[in-house]
SERO-4910 file (N, C-alpha, C, O; in steps of 0.05 Angstrom, whole numbers):
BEGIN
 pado doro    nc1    nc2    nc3   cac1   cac2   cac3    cc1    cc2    cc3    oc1    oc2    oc3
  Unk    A   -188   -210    235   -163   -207    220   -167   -188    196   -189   -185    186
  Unk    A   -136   -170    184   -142   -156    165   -119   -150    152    -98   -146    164
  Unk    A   -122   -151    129   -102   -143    116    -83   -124    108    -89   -120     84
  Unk    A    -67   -111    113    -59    -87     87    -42    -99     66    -29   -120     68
  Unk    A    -43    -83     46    -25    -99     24    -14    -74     -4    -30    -55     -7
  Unk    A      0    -74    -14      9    -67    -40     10    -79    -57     18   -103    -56
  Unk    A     -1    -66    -82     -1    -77   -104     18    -63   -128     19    -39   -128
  Unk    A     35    -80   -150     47    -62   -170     22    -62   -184      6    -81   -183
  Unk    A     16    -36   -201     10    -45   -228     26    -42   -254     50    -41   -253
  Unk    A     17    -41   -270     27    -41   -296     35    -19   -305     44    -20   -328
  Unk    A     37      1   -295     54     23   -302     75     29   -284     90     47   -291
  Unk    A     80     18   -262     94     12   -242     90     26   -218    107     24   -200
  Unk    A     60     46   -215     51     57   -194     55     36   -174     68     15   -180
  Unk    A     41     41   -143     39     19   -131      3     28   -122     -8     46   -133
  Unk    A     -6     16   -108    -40     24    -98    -41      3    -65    -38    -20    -59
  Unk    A    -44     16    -59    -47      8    -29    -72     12    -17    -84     33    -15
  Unk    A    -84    -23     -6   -108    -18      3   -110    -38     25    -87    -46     31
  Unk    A   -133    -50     40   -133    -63     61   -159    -74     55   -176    -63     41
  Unk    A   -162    -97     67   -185   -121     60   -186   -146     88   -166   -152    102
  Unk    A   -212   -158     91   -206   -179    108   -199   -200    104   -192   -217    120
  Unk    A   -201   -204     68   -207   -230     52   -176   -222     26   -177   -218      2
  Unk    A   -157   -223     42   -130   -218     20   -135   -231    -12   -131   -217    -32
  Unk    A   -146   -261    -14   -141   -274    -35   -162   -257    -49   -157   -239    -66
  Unk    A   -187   -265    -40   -217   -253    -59   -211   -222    -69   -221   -215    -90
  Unk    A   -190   -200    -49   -186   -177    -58   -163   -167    -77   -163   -143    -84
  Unk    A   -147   -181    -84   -126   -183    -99   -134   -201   -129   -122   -198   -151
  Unk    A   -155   -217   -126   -175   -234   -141   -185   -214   -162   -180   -216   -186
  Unk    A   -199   -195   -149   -209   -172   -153   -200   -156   -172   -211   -156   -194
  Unk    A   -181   -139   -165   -163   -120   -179   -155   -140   -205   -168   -136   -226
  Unk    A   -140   -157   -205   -131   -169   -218   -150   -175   -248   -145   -179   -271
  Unk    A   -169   -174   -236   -199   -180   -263   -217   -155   -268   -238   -152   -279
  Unk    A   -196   -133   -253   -209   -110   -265   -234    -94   -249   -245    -74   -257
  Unk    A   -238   -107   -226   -263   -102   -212   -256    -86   -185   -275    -74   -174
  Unk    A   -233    -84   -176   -218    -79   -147   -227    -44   -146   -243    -37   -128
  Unk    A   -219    -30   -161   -222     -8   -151   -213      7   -184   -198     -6   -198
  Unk    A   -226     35   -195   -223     51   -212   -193     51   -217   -182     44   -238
  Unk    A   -182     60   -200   -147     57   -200   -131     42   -216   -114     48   -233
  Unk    A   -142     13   -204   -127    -20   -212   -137    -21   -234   -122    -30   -251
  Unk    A   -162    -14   -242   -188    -27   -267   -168    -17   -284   -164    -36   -299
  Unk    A   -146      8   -293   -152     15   -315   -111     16   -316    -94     29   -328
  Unk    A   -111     -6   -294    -75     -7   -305    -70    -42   -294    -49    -48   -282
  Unk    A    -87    -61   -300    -72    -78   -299    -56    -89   -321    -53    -76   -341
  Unk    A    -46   -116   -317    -52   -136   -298    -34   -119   -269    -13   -107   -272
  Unk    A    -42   -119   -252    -24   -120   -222    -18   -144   -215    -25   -166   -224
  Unk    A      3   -135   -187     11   -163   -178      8   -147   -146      8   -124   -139
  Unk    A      7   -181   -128     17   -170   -103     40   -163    -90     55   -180    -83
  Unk    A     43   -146    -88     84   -133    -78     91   -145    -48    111   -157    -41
  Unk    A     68   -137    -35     68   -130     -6     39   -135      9     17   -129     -1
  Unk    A     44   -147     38     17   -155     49     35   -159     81     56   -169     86
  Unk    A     20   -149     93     14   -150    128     -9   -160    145    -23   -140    148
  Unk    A    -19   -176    154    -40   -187    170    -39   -178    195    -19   -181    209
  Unk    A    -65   -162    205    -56   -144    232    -89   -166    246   -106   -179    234
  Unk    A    -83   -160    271   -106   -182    288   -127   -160    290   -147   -168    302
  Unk    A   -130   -136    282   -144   -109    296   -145    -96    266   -126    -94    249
  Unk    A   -172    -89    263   -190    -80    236   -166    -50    236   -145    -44    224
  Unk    A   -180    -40    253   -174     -8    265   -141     -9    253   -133      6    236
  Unk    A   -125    -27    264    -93    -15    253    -90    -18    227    -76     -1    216
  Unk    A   -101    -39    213    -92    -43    181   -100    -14    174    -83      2    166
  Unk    A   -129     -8    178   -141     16    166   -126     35    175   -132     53    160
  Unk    A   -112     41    188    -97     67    203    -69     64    183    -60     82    168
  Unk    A    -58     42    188    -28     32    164    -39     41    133    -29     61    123
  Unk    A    -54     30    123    -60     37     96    -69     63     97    -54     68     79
  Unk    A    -79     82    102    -81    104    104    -58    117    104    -52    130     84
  Unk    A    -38    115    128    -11    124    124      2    127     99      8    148     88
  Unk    A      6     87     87     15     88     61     10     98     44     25    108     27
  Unk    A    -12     98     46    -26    122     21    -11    144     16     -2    153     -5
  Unk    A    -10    152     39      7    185     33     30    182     28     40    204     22
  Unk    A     47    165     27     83    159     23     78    168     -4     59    174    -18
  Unk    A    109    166     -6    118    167    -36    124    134    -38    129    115    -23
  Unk    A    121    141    -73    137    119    -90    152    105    -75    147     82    -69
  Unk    A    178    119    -65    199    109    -62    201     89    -24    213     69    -17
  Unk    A    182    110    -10    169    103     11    170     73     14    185     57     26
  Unk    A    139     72     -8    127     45    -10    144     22    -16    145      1     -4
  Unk    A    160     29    -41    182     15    -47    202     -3    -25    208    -27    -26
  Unk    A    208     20     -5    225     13     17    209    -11     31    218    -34     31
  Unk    A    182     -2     46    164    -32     60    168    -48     38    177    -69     47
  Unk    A    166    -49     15    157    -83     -2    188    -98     -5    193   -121    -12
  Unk    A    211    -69      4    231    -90     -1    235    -90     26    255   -104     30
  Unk    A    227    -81     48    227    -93     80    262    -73     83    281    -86     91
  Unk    A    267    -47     77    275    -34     86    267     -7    107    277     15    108
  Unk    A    243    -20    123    233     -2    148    261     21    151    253     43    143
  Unk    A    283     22    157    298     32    174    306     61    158    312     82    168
  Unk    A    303     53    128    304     73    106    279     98     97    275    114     78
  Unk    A    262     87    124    232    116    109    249    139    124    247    160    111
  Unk    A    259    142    141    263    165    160    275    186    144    267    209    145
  Unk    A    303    172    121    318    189    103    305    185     78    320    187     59
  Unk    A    274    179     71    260    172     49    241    211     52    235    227     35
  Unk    A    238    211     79    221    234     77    229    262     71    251    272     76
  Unk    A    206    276     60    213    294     44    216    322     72    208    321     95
  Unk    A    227    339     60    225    362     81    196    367     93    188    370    117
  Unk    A    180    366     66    153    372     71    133    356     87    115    368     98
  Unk    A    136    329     90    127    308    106    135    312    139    124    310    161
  Unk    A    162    321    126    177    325    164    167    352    176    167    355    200
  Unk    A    159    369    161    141    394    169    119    391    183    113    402    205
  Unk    A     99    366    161     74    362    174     70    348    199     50    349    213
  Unk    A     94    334    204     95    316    221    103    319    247     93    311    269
  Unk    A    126    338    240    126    364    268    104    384    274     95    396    293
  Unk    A    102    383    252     86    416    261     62    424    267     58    448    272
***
Protein backbone atom coordinates (compact mmCIF):
# COMPACT_ATOMS: atom_id res chain seq x y z
CA UNK A 1 0.00 0.00 0.00
CA UNK A 2 0.92 3.74 -0.63
CA UNK A 3 0.05 6.84 -0.27
CA UNK A 4 -0.18 10.12 -2.14
CA UNK A 5 -1.19 13.10 -0.30
CA UNK A 6 -1.18 17.05 -0.09
CA UNK A 7 -0.20 19.11 2.27
CA UNK A 8 -1.15 23.12 2.98
CA UNK A 9 1.50 24.91 4.50
CA UNK A 10 1.68 28.04 6.10
CA UNK A 11 2.02 30.28 3.40
CA UNK A 12 -0.64 28.57 1.60
CA UNK A 13 1.64 26.72 -0.97
CA UNK A 14 0.56 23.16 -1.21
CA UNK A 15 3.69 20.23 -1.33
CA UNK A 16 2.82 17.03 -2.61
CA UNK A 17 4.48 13.83 -1.76
CA UNK A 18 3.86 10.03 -1.37
CA UNK A 19 4.77 7.65 1.55
CA UNK A 20 3.81 4.04 2.67
CA UNK A 21 3.36 5.09 6.33
CA UNK A 22 0.67 8.30 5.79
CA UNK A 23 0.51 9.00 9.67
CA UNK A 24 4.55 8.71 10.55
CA UNK A 25 4.92 11.01 7.14
CA UNK A 26 2.69 13.84 7.82
CA UNK A 27 4.14 13.26 11.61
CA UNK A 28 7.13 14.32 10.02
CA UNK A 29 6.64 17.49 8.14
CA UNK A 30 4.62 18.68 10.80
CA UNK A 31 7.81 18.65 13.38
CA UNK A 32 9.85 20.07 10.83
CA UNK A 33 11.77 16.95 9.65
CA UNK A 34 9.59 15.91 6.33
CA UNK A 35 11.42 17.58 3.74
CA UNK A 36 13.51 21.18 3.25
CA UNK A 37 10.25 22.59 1.70
CA UNK A 38 7.76 21.80 4.75
CA UNK A 39 10.88 22.41 7.39
CA UNK A 40 10.83 26.02 6.73
CA UNK A 41 6.90 26.85 6.29
CA UNK A 42 5.09 25.14 8.87
CA UNK A 43 2.92 24.28 10.80
CA UNK A 44 1.17 22.28 7.61
CA UNK A 45 -1.78 20.40 7.61
CA UNK A 46 -3.11 17.42 5.61
CA UNK A 47 -5.45 18.77 2.63
CA UNK A 48 -5.53 15.65 0.63
CA UNK A 49 -4.56 11.82 0.66
CA UNK A 50 -5.22 8.78 -1.82
CA UNK A 51 -4.27 5.12 -0.89
CA UNK A 52 -3.30 3.28 -4.16
CA UNK A 53 -2.68 -0.82 -3.67
CA UNK A 54 0.53 -0.40 -6.26
CA UNK A 55 3.86 1.58 -5.07
CA UNK A 56 4.46 2.35 -8.89
CA UNK A 57 1.00 4.48 -9.28
CA UNK A 58 1.14 6.69 -6.12
CA UNK A 59 4.76 7.49 -7.37
CA UNK A 60 3.60 8.15 -10.96
CA UNK A 61 0.31 10.44 -9.34
CA UNK A 62 2.58 12.48 -7.16
CA UNK A 63 4.90 13.18 -9.75
CA UNK A 64 2.11 14.41 -11.99
CA UNK A 65 0.93 16.62 -9.10
CA UNK A 66 3.95 18.02 -8.75
CA UNK A 67 3.81 19.68 -11.95
CA UNK A 68 0.09 21.19 -11.61
CA UNK A 69 -0.55 24.44 -10.65
CA UNK A 70 -1.83 25.90 -7.46
CA UNK A 71 -5.08 25.99 -8.66
CA UNK A 72 -4.77 22.35 -10.16
CA UNK A 73 -4.02 20.95 -6.82
CA UNK A 74 -6.65 22.96 -5.27
CA UNK A 75 -9.30 21.38 -7.57
CA UNK A 76 -8.18 17.38 -6.31
CA UNK A 77 -8.32 18.54 -2.44
CA UNK A 78 -11.67 19.97 -3.11
CA UNK A 79 -12.53 16.65 -5.32
CA UNK A 80 -13.32 18.75 -8.39
CA UNK A 81 -11.50 16.10 -10.87
CA UNK A 82 -13.85 17.27 -13.78
CA UNK A 83 -12.37 20.96 -13.48
CA UNK A 84 -8.33 20.21 -14.35
CA UNK A 85 -9.13 19.99 -18.08
CA UNK A 86 -10.27 23.93 -18.05
CA UNK A 87 -7.52 24.39 -15.12
CA UNK A 88 -4.77 23.79 -17.82
CA UNK A 89 -2.71 26.19 -19.09
CA UNK A 90 -2.11 26.53 -22.98
CA UNK A 91 1.35 25.51 -22.15
CA UNK A 92 0.59 22.15 -20.34
CA UNK A 93 -1.87 21.40 -23.34
CA UNK A 94 1.21 21.90 -25.69
CA UNK A 95 3.29 19.50 -23.73
CA UNK A 96 0.82 17.14 -23.60
CA UNK A 97 0.00 17.06 -27.21
CA UNK A 98 2.98 17.58 -28.50
Amino acid sequence: MAWVYILECSDGTFYVGSTSNLDARVAQHASGRGSRYTSRRTPVRLAWAEEFENVAEAYALEKRLQNWSHAKRLAVIEGRWSDLPALSTSKERQRETG
